[in-house]
Every structure is written in C-alpha cells, then in structure tokens.
C-alpha positions as CSV (number, residue, x, y, z in Angstrom):
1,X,0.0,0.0,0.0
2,X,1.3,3.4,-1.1
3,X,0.6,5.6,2.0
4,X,0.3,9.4,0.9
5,X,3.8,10.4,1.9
6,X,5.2,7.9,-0.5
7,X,3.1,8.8,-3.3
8,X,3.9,12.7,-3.1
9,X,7.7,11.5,-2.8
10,X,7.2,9.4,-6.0
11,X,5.6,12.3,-7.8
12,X,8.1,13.9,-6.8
13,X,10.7,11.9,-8.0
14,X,9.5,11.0,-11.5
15,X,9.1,14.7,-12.0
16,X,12.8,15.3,-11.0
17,X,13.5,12.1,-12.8
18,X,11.9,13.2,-16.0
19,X,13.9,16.2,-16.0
20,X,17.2,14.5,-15.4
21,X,17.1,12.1,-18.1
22,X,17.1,15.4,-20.8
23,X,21.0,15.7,-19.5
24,X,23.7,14.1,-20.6
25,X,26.4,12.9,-19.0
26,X,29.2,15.3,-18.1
27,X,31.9,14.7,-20.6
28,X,34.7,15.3,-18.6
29,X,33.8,12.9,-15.8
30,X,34.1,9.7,-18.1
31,X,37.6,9.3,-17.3
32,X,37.9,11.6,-14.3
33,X,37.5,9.4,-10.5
34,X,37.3,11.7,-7.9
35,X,38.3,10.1,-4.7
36,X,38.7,7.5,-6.6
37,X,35.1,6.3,-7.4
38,X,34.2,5.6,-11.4
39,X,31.5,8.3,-11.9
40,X,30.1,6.5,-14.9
41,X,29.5,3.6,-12.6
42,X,27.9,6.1,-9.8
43,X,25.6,6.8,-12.5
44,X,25.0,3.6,-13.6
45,X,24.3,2.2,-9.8
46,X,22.2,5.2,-8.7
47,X,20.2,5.8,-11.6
48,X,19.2,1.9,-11.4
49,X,18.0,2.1,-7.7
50,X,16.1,5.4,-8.4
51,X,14.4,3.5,-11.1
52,X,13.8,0.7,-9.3
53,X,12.7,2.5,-6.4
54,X,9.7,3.8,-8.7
55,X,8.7,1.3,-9.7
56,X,7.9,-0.2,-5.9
57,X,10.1,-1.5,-3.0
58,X,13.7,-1.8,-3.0
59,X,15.3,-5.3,-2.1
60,X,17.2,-4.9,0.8
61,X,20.7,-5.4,-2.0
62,X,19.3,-2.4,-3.8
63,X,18.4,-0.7,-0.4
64,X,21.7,-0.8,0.7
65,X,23.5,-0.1,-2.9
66,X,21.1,2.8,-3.1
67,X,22.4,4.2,0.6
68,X,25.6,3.7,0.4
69,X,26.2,5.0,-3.3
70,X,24.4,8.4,-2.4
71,X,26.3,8.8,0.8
72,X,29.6,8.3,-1.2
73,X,28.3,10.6,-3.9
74,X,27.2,13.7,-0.8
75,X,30.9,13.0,0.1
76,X,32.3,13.5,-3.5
77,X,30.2,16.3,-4.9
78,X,32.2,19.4,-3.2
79,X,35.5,18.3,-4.9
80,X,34.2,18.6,-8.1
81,X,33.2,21.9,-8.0
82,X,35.4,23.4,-10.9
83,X,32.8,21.7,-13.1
84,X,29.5,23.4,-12.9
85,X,27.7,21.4,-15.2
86,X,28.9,18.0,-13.6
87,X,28.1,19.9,-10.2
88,X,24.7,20.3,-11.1
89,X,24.5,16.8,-12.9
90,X,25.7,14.8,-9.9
91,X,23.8,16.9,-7.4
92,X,20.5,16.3,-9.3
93,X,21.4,12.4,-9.6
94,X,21.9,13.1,-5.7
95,X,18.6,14.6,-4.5
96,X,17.1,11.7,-6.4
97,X,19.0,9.1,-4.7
98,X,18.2,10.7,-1.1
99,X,14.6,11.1,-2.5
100,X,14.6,7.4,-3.6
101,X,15.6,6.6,-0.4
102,X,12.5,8.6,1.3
103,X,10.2,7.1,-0.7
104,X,11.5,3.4,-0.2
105,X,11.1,4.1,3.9
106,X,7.7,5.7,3.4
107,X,6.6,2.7,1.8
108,X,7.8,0.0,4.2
109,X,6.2,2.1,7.0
C-alpha cells in the first residue's frame, strides 16, 4: 500500500527524474575518478535504484547499494566543484538518490 507520503515523494521523484534524463552525461567525468570512485558507474548504480525505487520497494541489496552510493556521492560532490555542469548533474542524480531513499522508507512504513 502506497501511503500518501510515498506517493507525493514518487511524484516527486519521476518529475525530478523526468527532467534528469534530458541531461547528458558530463563529458569530462568519463575518465575523471574523484576520490577514486568511477563516476560512470555512480551513474549507472544510482540511476538503477532510483528507477527501481519507482517502480515499488527496493530489495534490501538495492536498499543498501542505493544508501551507500548516495552517501559516497554527498561526500564527493564538493570536490568537483570546478565543473558546474557535472556539479549540477551529480547533485541532481543526488537529490534523487536521497529522494529514492525517502520514498522506499515511506513505503515500508
């Protein structure tokens, strides 16, 4: 049962989602690791679980990549902040992943 919490979050979300797949990829972050994390696999990961988590409940594997891949990315976004676009790229794939993550609790309570 979607409580109404979770469904303003996942309106939320696809709305934010919608948006974010009209951006590409930054260019320069193909090849660049900050802190030594693949960004194009960041991408990858999150972009799953925030898919996933629209679609209905996480597993708990997809709970916990979800978590732990948006609390690496918080930790990486202020060192990449000579790239504006990839700032604002990564920050949006961000709020997503934190949003996901809202919704996913909202629905298991």
């Amino acid at each position: 049962m979607i409580t109404g919490v979770a469904e303003a979050r996942l309106d939320q979300l696809a709305r934010l989602w919608e948006e974010f797949m009209t951006l590409r990829f930054p260019p320069g972050f193909y090849q660049r690791e900050p802190q030594g994390s693949c960004m194009v696999m960041m991408d990858t990961t999150l972009a799953d679980c925030v898919a996933s988590a629209m679609d209905g409940p996480l597993d708990g594997r997809n709970r916990e990549l979800l978590q732990a891949r948006a609390a690496a990315l918080g930790e990486i976004l202020p060192s990449i902040r000579d790239d504006e676009y990839a700032t604002k790229y990564f920050a949006d794939l961000h709020g997503m992943a934190v949003l996901a993550t809202e919704l996913d609790h909202a629905r298991r309570e």
